[in-house]
C-alpha positions as CSV (number, residue, x, y, z in Angstrom):
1,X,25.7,106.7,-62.5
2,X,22.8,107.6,-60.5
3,X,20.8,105.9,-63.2
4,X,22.5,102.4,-63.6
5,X,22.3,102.0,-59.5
6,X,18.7,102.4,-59.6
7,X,18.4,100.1,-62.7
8,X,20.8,97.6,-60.4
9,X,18.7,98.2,-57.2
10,X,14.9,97.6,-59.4
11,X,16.3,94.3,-60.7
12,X,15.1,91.6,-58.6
13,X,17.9,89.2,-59.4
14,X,20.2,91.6,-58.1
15,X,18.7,92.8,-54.8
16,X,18.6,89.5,-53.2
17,X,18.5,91.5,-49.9
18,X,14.5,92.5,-50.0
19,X,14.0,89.0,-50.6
20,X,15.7,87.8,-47.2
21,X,14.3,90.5,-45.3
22,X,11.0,89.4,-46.2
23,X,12.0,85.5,-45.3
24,X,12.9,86.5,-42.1
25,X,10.3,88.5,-41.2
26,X,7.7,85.4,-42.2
27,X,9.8,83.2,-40.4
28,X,9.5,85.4,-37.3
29,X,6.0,86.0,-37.7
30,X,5.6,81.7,-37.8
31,X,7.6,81.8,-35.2
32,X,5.9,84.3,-32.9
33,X,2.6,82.4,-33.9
34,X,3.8,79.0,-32.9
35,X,5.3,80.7,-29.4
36,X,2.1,82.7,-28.8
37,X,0.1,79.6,-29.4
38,X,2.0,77.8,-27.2
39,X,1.6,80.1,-24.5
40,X,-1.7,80.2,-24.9
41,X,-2.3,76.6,-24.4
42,X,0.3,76.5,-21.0
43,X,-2.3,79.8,-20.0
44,X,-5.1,77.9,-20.4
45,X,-4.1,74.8,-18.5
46,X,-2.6,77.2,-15.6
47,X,-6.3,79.5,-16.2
48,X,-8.4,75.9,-15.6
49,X,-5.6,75.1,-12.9
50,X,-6.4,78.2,-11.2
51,X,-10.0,77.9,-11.8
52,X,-10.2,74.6,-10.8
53,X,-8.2,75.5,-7.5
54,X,-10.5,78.5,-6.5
55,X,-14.0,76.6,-7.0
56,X,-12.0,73.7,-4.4
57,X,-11.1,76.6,-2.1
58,X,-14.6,78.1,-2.4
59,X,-16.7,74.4,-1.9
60,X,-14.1,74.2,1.0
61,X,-15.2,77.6,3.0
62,X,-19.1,76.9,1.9
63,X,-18.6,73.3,3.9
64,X,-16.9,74.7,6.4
65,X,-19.4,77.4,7.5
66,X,-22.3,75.0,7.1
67,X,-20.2,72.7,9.4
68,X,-19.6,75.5,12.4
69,X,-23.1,76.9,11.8
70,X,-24.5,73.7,12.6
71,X,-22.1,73.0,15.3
72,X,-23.2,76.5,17.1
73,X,-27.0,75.7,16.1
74,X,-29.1,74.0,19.4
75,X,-31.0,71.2,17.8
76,X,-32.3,70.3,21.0
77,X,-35.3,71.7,22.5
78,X,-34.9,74.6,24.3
79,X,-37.5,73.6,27.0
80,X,-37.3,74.8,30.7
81,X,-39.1,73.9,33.3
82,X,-41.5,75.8,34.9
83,X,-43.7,74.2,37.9
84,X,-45.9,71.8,37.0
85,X,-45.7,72.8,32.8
86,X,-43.3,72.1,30.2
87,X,-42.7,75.3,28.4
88,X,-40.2,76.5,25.9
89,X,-38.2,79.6,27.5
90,X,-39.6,82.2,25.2
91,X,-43.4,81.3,25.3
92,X,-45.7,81.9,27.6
93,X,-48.7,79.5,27.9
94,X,-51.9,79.9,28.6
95,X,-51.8,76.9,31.1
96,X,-49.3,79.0,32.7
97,X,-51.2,82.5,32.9
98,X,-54.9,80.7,34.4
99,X,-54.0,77.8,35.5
100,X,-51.1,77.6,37.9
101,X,-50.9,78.4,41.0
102,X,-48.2,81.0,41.1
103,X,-47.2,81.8,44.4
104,X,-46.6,78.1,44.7
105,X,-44.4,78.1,41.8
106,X,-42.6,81.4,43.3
107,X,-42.1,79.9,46.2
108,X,-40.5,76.5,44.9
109,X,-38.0,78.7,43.0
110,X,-37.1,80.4,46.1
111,X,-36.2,77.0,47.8
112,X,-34.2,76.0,44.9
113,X,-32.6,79.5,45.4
114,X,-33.5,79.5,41.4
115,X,-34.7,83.4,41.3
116,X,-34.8,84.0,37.6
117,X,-37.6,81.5,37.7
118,X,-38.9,83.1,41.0
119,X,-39.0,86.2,38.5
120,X,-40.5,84.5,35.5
121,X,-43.3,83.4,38.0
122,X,-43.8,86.7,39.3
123,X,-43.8,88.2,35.3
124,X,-46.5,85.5,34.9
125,X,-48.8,86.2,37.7
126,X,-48.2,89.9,36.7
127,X,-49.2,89.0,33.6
128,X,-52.6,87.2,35.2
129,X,-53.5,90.1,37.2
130,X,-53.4,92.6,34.7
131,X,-55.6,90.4,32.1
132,X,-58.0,90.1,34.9
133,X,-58.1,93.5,35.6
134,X,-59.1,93.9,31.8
135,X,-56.2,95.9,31.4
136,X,-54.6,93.8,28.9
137,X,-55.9,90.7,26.5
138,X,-53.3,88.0,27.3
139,X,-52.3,86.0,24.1
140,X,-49.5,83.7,23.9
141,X,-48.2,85.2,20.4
142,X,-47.9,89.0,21.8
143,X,-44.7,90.3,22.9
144,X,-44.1,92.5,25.8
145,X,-44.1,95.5,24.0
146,X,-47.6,94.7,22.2
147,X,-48.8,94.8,26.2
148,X,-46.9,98.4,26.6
149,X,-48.7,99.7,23.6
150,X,-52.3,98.4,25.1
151,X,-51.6,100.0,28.2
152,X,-50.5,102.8,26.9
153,X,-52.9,103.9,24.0
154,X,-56.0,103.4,26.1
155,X,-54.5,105.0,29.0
156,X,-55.9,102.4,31.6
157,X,-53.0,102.6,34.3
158,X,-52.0,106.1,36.5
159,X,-48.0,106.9,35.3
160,X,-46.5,105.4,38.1
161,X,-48.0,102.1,37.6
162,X,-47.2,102.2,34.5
163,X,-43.4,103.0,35.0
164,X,-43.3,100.1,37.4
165,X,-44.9,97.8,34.9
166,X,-41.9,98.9,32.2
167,X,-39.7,98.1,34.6
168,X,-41.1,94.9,35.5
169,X,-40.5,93.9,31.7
170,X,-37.2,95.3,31.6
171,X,-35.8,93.0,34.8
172,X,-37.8,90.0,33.0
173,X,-36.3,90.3,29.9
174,X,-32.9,91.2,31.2
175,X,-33.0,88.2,33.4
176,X,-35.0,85.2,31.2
177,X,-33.8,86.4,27.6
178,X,-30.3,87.9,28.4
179,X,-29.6,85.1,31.0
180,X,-28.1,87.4,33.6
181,X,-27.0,86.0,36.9
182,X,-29.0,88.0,40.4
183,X,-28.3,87.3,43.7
184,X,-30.8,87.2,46.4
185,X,-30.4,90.9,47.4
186,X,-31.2,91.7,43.6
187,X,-34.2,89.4,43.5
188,X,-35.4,91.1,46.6
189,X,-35.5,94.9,45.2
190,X,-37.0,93.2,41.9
191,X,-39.5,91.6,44.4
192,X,-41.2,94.3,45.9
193,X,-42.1,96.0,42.4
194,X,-43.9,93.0,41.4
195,X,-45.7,92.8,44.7
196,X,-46.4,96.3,44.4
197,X,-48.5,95.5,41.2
198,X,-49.6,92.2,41.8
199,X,-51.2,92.8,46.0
């Protein structure tokens, strides 16, 4: 009995089974093909959807930094007035350093009640009297620490002067460059340290 269900099962007519299995399974496997595909291509327009969408929002932030940065950036020029010369705020002319008269130009901040100028003046003049003195080379392009370092490494000021000099710079800068506000008590302190160097 064994035998003849075998024989049954092994005939092909018979087993019809096999044969539908198999169609389905093709059929799925079409059918997965065609709804894989199909995702694929709605995954691809949402992929170039979101692709397209982050590029906008990137050219978006790029335009809108270049916009603030040049909103922030001064195109004018950032020229102050000092006495009888037109300088920029951060440079130092020679004009300035040999040919002005500086107490004038001290003293004509001081009536305007302008005393970071009256500073800047007296920096300048400092300035003067210590290239005179051959204690420094003045040149427009040196910072203030480029003078510390030729004061210091040939030694040619006592300690004291020296530490008076540093602090000089350090009221300058504070007061020019960091655009601090002083009063006229403050100026006054700040005053006598430059006199100190300068008389």
């Amino acid at each position: 009995m064994k035998g003849e269900v075998d024989s049954v099962k092994a005939s092909k007519g018979f087993w019809y089974v096999d044969e539908l299995f198999e169609d389905e399974k093709v059929g799925t496997k079409k059918e997965r093909k065609f709804e894989f595909e199909t995702r694929l291509v709605s995954l691809n327009g949402l992929g170039s959807f979101i692709q397209i969408l982050a590029w906008s929002l990137l050219a978006i932030v790029l335009v809108l930094m270049i916009y603030f940065m040049f909103q922030n950036f001064n195109f004018k020029s950032n020229n102050k007035k000092i006495g009888t010369s037109s300088v920029q705020s951060n440079i130092i002319s020679k004009e300035d350093i040999f040919e002005s008269n500086h107490i004038n130009e001290v003293n004509s901040a001081l009536k305007e009640k302008d005393f970071k100028r009256a500073i800047r003046w007296y920096f300048i003049w400092l300035l003067k009297e210590l290239n005179n003195n051959d204690f420094i080379v003045f040149e427009s392009h040196k910072t203030n620490y480029d003078y510390i370092s030729e004061l210091t490494i040939e030694d040619k000021v006592l300690d004291e002067d020296m530490a008076k000099i540093k602090e000089c710079i350090k009221y300058y800068e504070y007061l020019w460059f960091g655009d601090f506000k002083i009063d006229s008590d403050g100026f006054y302190r700040i005053e006598k340290i430059f006199k100190s160097l300068i008389f």
